[in-house]
C-alpha positions in Angstrom: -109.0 266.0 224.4 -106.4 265.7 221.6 -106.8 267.3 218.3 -107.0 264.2 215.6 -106.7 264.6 212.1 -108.3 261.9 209.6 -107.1 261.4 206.2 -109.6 259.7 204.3 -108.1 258.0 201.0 -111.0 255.4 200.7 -113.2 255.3 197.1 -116.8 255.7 197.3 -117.4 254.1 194.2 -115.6 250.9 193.4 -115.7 252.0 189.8 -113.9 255.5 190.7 -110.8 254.9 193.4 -109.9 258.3 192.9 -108.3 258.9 196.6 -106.6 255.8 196.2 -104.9 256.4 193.0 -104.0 259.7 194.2 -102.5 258.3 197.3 -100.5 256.2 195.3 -99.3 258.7 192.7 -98.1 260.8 195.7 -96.8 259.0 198.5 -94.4 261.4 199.6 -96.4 264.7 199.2 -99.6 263.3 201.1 -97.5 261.7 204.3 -95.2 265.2 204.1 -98.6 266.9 204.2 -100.6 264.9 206.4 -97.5 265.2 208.8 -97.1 269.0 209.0 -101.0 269.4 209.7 -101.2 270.6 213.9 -102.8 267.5 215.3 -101.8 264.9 218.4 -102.7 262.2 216.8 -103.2 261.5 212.6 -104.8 258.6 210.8 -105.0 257.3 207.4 -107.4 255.4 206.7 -107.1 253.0 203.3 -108.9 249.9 201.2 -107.5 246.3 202.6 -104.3 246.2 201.1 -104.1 249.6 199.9 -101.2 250.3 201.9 -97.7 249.0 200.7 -94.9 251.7 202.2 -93.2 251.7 205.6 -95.2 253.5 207.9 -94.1 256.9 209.2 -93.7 257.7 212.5 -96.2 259.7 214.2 -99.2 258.4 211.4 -101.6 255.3 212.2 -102.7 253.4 208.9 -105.9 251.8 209.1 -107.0 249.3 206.7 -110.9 248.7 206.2 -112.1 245.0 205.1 -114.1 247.1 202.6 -112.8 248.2 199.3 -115.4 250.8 199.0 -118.7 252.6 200.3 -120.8 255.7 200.6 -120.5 255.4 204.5 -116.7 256.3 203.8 -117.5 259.6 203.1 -119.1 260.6 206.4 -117.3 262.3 208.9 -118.6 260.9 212.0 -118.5 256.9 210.3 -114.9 257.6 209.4 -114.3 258.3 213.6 -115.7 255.3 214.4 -113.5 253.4 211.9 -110.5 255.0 213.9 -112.1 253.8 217.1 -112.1 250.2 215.8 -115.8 250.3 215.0 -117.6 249.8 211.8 -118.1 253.2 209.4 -121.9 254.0 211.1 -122.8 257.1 210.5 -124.4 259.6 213.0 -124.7 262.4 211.6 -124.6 264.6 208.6 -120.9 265.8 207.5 -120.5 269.5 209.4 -117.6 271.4 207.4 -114.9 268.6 208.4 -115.2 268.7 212.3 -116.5 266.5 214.2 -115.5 267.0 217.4 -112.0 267.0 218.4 -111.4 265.6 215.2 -110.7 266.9 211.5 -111.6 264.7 208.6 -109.5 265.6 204.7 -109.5 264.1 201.7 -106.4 263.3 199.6 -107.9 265.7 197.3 -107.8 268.4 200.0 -104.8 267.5 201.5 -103.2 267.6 198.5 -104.5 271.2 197.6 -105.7 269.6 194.2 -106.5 272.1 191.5 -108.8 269.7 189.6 -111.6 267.2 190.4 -110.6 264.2 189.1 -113.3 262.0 188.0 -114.2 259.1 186.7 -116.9 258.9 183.9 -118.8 256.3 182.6 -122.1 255.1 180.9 -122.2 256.4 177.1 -119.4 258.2 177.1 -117.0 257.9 174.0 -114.1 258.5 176.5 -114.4 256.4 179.3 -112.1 256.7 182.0 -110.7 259.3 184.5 -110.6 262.7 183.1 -109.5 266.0 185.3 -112.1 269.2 185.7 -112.2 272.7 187.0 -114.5 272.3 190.6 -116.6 274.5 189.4 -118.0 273.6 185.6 -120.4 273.6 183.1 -122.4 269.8 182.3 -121.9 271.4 179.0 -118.3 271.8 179.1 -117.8 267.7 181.1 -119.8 267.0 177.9 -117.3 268.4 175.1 -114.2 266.5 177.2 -116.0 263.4 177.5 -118.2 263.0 174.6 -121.3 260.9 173.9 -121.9 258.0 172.1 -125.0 258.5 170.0 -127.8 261.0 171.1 -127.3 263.0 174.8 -129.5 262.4 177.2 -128.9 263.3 180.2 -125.9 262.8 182.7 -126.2 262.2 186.5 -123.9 263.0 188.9 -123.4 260.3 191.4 -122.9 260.2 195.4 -122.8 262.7 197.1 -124.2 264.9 194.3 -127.2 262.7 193.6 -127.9 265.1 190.1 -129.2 264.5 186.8 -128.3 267.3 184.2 -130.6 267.2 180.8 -130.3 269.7 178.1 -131.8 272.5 179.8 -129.4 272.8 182.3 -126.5 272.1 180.6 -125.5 275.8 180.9 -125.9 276.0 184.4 -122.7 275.7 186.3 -122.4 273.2 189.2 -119.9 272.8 192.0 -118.1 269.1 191.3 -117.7 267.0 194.6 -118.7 263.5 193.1 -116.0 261.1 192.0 -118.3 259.3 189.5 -120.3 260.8 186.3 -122.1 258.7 184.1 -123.8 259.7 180.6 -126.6 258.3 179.3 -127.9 258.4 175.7 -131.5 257.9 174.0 -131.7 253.8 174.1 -131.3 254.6 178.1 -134.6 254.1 180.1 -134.6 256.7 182.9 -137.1 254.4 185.0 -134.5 251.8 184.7 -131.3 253.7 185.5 -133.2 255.2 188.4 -133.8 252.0 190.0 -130.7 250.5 189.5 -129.4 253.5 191.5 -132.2 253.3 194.2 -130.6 249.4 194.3 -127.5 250.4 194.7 -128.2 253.0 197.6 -129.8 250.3 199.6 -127.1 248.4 199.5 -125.0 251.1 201.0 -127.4 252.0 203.4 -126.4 251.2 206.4 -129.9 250.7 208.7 -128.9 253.2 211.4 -131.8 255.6 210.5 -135.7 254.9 209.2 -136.0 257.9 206.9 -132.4 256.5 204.8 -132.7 253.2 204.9 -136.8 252.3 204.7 -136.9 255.5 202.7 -134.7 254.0 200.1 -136.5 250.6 200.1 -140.0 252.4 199.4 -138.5 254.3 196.5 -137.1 250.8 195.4 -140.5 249.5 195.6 -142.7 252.1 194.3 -140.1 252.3 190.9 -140.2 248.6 190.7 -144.1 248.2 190.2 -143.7 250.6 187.4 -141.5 248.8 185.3 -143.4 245.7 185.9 -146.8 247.6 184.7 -148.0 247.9 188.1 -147.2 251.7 188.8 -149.5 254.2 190.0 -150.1 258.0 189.3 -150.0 258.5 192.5 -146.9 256.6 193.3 -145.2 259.6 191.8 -146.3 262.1 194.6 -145.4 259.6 197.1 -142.3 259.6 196.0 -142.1 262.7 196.0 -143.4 262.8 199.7 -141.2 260.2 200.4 -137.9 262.3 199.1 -138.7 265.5 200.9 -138.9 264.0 204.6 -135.6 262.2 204.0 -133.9 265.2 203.2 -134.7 266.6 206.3 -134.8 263.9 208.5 -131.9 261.6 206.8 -128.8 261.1 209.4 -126.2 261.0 207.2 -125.9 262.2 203.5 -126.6 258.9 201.8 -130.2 259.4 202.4 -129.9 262.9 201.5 -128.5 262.1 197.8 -131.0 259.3 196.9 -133.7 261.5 197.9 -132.4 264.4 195.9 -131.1 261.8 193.2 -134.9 260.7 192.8 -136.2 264.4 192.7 -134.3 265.4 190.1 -134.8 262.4 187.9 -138.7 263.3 188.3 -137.8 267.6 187.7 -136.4 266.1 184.5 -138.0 263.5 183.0 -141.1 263.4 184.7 -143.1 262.7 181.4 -140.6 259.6 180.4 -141.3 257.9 183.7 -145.1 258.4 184.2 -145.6 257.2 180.3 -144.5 253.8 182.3 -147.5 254.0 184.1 -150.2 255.9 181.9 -149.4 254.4 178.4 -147.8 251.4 179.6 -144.9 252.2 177.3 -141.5 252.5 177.3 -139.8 254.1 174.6 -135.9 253.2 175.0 -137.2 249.7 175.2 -135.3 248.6 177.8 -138.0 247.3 180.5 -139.0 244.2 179.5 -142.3 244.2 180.8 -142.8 246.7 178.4 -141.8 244.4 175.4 -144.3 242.8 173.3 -143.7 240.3 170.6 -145.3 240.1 167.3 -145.4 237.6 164.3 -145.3 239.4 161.0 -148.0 238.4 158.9 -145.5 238.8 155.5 -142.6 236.0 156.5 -145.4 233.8 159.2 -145.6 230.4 157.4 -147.8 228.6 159.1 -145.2 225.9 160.5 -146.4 225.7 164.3 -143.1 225.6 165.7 -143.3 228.6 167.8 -146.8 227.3 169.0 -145.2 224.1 170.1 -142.5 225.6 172.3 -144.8 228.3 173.6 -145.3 227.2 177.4 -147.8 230.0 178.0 -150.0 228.9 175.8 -150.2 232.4 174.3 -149.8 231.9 170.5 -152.9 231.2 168.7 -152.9 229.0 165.1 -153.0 226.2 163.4 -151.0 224.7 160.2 -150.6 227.0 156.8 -152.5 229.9 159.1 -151.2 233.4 160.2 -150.1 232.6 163.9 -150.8 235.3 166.6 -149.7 236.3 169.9 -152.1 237.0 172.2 -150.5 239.6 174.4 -152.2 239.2 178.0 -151.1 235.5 178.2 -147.6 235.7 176.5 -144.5 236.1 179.4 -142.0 237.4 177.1 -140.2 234.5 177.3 -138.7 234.5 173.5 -138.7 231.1 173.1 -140.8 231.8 170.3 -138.4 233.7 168.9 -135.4 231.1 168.5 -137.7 228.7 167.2 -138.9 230.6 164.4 -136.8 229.6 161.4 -138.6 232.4 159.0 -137.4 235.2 161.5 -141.0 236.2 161.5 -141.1 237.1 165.2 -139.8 240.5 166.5 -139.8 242.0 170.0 -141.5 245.4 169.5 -141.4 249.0 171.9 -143.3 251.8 171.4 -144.2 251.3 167.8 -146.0 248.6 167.1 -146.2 246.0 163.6 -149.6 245.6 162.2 -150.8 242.2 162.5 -154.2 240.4 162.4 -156.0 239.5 165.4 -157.1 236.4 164.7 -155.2 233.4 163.0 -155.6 233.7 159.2 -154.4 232.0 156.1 -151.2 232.4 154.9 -150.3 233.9 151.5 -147.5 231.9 150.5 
């Protein structure tokens, strides 16, 4: 067998190409590198049309159709890419080696002092910023700032971490390319299903326990932001995140499950208020919205009532109209009809208004 060494400069996130903007800013240093490593035979393997410099003797250049993917960062899917297979994972990453074969980063190869990383969400300083490996959420905080009130900030793939203000003291070893902050008009329901969506698009199908894990998360977090969540839901969640840890093939399935778990560790109380009071308090699932017609600025003028296809406003002329909450959709056409701006959307706190149609004052 020949000893093969794989350079891996493809992005897991779209959104954060770090390996490929390192590969470009250092051409010269990562093929002098990559070349002086002991190995028979050494890849590189790159984004479609990633590549743009003469090709060196002695180093094969592979160019995925993909511009991305979480399967890029598995050892054994990055051999089958070299085989002229697609990136199919079968097993968990196992310091680097996987056989005969040795798979680096750019970072690595590079002998990078600093994680470079790419944060997002609230942050008032978007963008790629450089870190020490090994930080403080506390100290990625100060560098990156926040726009309004701190929340939390979650670490993406392979991390699969969310950090709130107890732990922002704790320090964590960085290996994710991607960090996105999140303020207080964030829903933490919402953000974790958009992740759990994102994961099952990357899943790849091989294994049960990743990819029908992944879908069941999907599914169980989706009935709770459309009021159909159960308490028990959450333990089977919970359930659900503990066998794929253990049983997940490659790490995909490992960091939604542990993405999910800490979400729960850390705002438990935020999610299950989705389910036991029906609420949600950054107002972002709109399920949880409910509209309202203020009593002080109703006129009486029927418009809303007339463009109402649910049938869920209740009046008649010169009275107090009212929305009757188990029929309305959320729609808002009521809302662009009302000339009087008399109709809000509402979150947690509701406006007082009568339950029946009455007069109007003016």
């Amino acid at each position: 067998m020949m000893d093969t060494i794989i350079c891996n400069a493809m992005p897991v996130y779209h959104e954060a190409p770090v390996s490929p903007m390192l590969l470009k800013d250092n051409t010269e240093k990562v093929m002098e590198a990559l070349l002086k490593e002991p190995a028979d035979v050494r890849y590189l393997i790159v984004p479609e049309g990633g590549w743009e410099w003469d090709k060196p003797e002695g180093l094969t250049v592979i160019e995925t159709r993909h511009k991305s993917g979480f399967t890029y960062g598995n050892n054994s899917a990055l051999i089958k890419v070299t085989e002229g297979e697609k990136p199919i994972p079968l097993c968990r990453n196992d310091g680097g080696i996987c056989g005969e074969s040795r798979v680096i980063t750019v970072e690595e190869l590079l002998n990078a002092e600093k994680k470079k990383v790419y944060v997002g969400g609230k942050a008032e300083k978007k963008g790629f910023l450089d870190f020490d490996r090994n930080i403080t959420p506390r100290d990625i905080l100060a560098a990156a700032g926040v726009k309004g009130i701190f929340k939390a900030m979650y670490f993406g793939h392979p991390m699969g971490v969310f950090i709130n203000e107890t732990t922002m003291d704790q320090p964590i070893e960085l290996t994710t390319d991607y960090i996105e902050i999140l303020n207080e008009t964030d829903c933490m329901l919402d953000f974790l299903l958009k992740t759990a969506d994102r994961y099952e698009k990357e899943a790849c199908g091989r294994c049960v326990f990743g990819y029908e894990g992944v879908f069941q998360i999907r599914m169980l977090l989706t009935d709770m932001t459309l009021k159909k969540g159960k308490m028990s839901d959450v333990d089977l969640m919970l359930e659900l995140c503990h066998e794929m840890k253990q049983q997940s093939l490659c790490e995909s399935g490992f960091s939604i499950a542990n993405t999910v778990k800490s979400a729960l560790d850390c705002f438990k109380s935020e999610i299950e208020e989705h389910i036991t009071k029906k609420s949600c308090k950054a107002g972002v699932c709109q399920k949880f919205l409910t509209f309202h017609i203020l009593p002080d600025l109703c006129t009486g003028c029927m418009e809303c009532l007339d463009v109402c296809e649910d049938d869920a406003i209740l009046g008649k002329k010169k009275f107090i109209h009212v929305i009757d909450q188990n029929e309305c959709s959320g729609c808002g056409a009521c809302i662009e009809a009302c000339e009087e701006n008399a109709i809000i959307r509402a979150r947690a706190d509701k406006p007082k208004c009568p339950k029946k149609p009455v007069p109007c004052k003016h």
